[in-house]
C-alpha positions as CSV (number, residue, x, y, z in Angstrom):
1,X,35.4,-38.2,-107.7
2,X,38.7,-39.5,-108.2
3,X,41.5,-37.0,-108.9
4,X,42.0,-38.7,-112.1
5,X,38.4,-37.9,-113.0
6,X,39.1,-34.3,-111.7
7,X,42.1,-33.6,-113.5
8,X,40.5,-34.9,-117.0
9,X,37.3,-32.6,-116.2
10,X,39.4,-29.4,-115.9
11,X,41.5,-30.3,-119.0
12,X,38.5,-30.9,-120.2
13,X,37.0,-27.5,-119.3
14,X,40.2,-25.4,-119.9
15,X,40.0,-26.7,-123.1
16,X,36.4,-25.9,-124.2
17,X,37.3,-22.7,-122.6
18,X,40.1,-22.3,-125.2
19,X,38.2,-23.4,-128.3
20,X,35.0,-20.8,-127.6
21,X,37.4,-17.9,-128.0
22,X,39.6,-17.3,-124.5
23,X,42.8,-16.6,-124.5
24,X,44.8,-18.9,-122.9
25,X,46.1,-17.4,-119.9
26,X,42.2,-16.4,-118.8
27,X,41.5,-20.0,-119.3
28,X,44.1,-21.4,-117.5
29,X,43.9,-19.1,-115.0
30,X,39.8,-19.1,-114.6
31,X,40.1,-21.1,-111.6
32,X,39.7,-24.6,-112.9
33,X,43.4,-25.5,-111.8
34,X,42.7,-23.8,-108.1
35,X,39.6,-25.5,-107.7
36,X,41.0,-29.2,-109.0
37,X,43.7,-29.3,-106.7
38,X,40.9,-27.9,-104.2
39,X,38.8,-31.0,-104.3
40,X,41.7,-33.2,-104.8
41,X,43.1,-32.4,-101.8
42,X,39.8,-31.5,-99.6
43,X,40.5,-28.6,-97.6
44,X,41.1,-25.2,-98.2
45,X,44.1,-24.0,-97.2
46,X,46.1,-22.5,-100.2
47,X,49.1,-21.7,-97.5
48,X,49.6,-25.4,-96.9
């Protein structure tokens, strides 16, 4: 996947998140941002 594709499936996701009832910060912060820039950048290694 491209990170264009990425970053339109965890908009995507954050927002179905939203509109089923949770609040935004627990959306936002459910890991869909972590895990985007995760596989956009292909390595683990948050101190980087």
């Amino acid at each position: 996947m491209t990170p264009l594709e990425i970053g339109f499936a965890s908009v995507v996701a954050i927002v179905v998140l939203i509109y089923s009832g949770v609040y935004i910060p627990v959306a936002l912060g459910a890991g869909f941002s972590f895990v985007s820039i995760w596989l956009m950048r292909d390595n683990f290694d948050p101190g980087a």
